[in-house]
N, C-alpha and C positions, 0 to 999 in steps of 0.2 A: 767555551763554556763560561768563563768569568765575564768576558762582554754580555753575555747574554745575559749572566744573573745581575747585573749590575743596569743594564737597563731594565728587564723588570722589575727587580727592587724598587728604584723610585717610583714604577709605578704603581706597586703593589703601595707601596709606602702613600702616594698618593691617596689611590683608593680607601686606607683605613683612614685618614683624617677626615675624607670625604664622608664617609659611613659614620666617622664618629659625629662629625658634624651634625650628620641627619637626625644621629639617636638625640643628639644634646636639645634640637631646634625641638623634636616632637615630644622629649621629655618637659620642654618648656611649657610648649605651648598646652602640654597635658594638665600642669602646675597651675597656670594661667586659665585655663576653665576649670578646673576643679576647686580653683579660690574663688571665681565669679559663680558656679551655682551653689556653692557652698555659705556666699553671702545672701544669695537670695533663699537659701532654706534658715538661714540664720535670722533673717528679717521678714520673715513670712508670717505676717499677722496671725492672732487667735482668728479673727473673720475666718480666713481661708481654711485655714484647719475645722473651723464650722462648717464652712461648706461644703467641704471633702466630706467628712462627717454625718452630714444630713443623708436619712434613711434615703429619701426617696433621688438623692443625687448620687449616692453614692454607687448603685448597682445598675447603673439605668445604661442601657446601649444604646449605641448614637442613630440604633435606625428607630429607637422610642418617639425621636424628636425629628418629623419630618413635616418641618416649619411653610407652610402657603406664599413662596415667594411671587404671587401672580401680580405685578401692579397695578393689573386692572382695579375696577371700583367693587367695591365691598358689599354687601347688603347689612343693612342693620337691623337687628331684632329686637327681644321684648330687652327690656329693661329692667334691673333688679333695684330694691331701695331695700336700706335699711335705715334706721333711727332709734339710739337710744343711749343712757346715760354710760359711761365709764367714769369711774374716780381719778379725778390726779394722783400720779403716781402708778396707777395699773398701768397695764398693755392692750394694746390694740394690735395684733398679728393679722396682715392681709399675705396670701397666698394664692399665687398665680403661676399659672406654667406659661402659656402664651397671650402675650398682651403686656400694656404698660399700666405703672401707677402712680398717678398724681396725688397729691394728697397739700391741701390747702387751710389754713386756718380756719376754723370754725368760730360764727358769731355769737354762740354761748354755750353749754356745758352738755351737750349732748354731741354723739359722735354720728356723723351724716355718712354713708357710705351709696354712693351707687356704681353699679355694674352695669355694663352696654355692652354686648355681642355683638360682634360683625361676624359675616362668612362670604364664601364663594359658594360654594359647592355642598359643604358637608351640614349637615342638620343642626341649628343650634340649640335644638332639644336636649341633647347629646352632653350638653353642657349645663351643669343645675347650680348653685350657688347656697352655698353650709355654710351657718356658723354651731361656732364651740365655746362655749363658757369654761369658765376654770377662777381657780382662787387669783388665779395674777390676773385676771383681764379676759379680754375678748379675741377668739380668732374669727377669719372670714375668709371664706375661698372659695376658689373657682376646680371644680371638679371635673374631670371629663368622665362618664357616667362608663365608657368601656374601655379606659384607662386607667384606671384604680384609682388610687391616691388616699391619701386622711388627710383631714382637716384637724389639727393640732396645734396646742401651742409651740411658737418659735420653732426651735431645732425639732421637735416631733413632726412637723407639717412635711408630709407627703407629696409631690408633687406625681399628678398626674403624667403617662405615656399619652401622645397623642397617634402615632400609629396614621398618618396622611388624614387626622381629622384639623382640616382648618380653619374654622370656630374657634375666634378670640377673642378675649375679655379684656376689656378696658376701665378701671378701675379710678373712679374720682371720689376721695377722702378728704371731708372736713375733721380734723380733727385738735378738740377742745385744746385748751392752753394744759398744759404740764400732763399729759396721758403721754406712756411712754409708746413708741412703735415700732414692731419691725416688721420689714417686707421682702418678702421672697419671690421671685420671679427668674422663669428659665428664659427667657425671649421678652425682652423689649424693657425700658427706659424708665427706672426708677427718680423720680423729681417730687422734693420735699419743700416746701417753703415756710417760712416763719415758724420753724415749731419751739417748744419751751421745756422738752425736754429729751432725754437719751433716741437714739436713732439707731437701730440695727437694719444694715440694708443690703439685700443680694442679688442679683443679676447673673446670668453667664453670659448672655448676649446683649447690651445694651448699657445706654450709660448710666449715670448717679452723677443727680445734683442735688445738693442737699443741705438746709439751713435752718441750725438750732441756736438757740440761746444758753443748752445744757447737755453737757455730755454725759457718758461717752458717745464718742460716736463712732461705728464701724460701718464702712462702706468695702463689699467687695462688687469688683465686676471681672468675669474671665474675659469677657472681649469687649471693649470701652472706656470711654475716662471715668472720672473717677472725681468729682469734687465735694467739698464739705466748706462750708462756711459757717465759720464761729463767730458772730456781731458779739458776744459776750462770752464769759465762763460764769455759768450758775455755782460750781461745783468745779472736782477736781481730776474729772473724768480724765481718761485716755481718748486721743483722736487714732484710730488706725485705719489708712487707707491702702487699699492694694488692687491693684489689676496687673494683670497678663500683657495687653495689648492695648495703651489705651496712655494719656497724659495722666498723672493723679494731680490734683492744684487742694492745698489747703489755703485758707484767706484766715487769721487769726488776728486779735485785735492787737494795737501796736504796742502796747503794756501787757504784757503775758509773764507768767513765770510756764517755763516748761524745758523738758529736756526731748531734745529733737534728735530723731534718726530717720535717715531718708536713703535709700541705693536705687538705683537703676541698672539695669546692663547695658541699655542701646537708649540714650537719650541723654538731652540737656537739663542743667539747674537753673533758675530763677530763682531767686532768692531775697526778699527785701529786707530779712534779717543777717546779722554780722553772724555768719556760720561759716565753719571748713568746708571747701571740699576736696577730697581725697579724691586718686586711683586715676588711672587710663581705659582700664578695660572694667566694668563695674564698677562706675564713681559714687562715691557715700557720701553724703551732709552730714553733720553732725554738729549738735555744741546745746550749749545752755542758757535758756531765753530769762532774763530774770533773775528771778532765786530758781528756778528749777522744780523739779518736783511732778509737774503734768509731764504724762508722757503724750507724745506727738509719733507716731510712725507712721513713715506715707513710702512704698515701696511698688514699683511699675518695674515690668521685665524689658519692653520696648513701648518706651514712650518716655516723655518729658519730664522732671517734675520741679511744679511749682510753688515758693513757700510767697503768700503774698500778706500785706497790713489791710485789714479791711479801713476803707474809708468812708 
């Protein structure tokens, strides 16, 4: 009997180091994600929590969005224009469910919008084009006529259910020097150029490129990069940028004051300013450009990010 307890013992004795081992390694590794989403809910821009937010994104099921992936060629319909004055310093709100928007400087003080429908199949009747006035400015949007939605300003704007309608608007925006903007779109590729003042911009599916002379600016995308280009600072805005799935790069000019925070979970830093970077698992930038004071956050779950000097 003593032979025997004595070789089981070491095994038994074996086996609990073993067992404790396992509790220790998955207690670890429990610790170790619950500090990496815990830094990405800690660094999760106002944008996102806008987005989450927003009426018409917030309750929507995902059989709503049953996006035309046919590559075949497209047909193109009637075309929408609009033209008319906005003050510097209002809003211009464009509002899109499927489709991209361009939006490009404007030769004088009036605000250029047109709309272009392509389809395959579905009726691009089905799709009509609203605007909305209000004390801040102008909305514009693309409605699908048996998919609800409102045309609203900023956060109140609705976004249409498409339901296998696939009729999509494509949106090219002149818009005047210092009129503020923002854009919402559920499907396809927000791109801003030269503009002169604040920029709010949203996407789920597609990218954001984007370039002001005046902040703030907030770019989110759930699935794509994510860029914002600052040739100057008018002001003292915040830059925040964030995506899901996607590189985010901000371009900032090489004299800045600003206080930078930046995380990833699964990706590289770039970086052409003298900043920390922390962590193995969820690496962080961090430091202070300057005197400090602008805030800068640019946060990506899987994907790169890049702090660059515009030249």
């Amino acid at each position: 009997m003593d032979s025997f307890w004595h070789t089981w013992r070491r095994e038994i004795i074996r086996g609990a180091i073993l067992f404790g081992g396992v509790i220790a390694i998955g207690l670890c590794v429990r610790y170790i994600v619950g500090r990496v989403r815990a830094g990405v809910v800690d660094n999760l821009p106002v944008a996102l929590r806008n987005l989450r937010d927003l009426r018409g994104l917030r309750n929507l099921k995902d059989n709503d969005f049953q996006f035309d992936h046919d590559p075949g060629p497209r047909d193109t319909a009637d075309t929408w224009a609009y033209r008319g004055k906005v003050a510097p310093g209002k809003w211009l709100w464009i509002g899109n469910t499927n489709g991209a928007v361009t939006v490009e400087p404007a030769k004088g003080d009036s605000v250029e919008v047109v709309a272009v429908k392509t389809h395959t199949h579905s009726d691009p009747a089905s799709v009509h084009i609203e605007t909305t006035a209000s004390p801040e400015g102008l909305a514009i949007c693309a409605l699908w006529i048996h998919g609800g939605g409102r045309c609203s300003p900023g956060e109140d704007f609705k976004p249409s259910s498409l339901r296998h309608n696939d009729v999509a608007v494509e949106f090219t925006v002149r818009l005047p020097k210092r009129v503020r903007l923002g854009v919402t779109t559920v499907n396809g590729a927000v791109r801003v150029a030269k503009a002169s003042a604040p920029l709010v911009l949203t996407t789920v599916n597609g990218e954001i490129n984007a370039e002001t002379t005046a902040g703030p600016v907030r770019a989110v995308s759930v699935n794509g990069s994510v860029r914002a280009r600052m040739s100057a600072f008018a002001d003292t805005g915040e830059v925040t940028l964030f995506t899901v799935n996607g590189e985010a790069t901000a371009e900032l000019p090489a004299r800045v004051d600003a206080d930078v925070e930046a995380s990833t979970v699964s990706g590289a830093f770039e970086t052409d300013y003298p900043l920390n970077i922390t962590g193995k698992i969820g690496k962080q930038l961090h430091g202070t450009l300057g005197a400090g004071g602008r805030k800068v956050h640019i946060t990506t779950v899987n994907g790169a990010i890049n702090l660059r000097k515009v030249t």
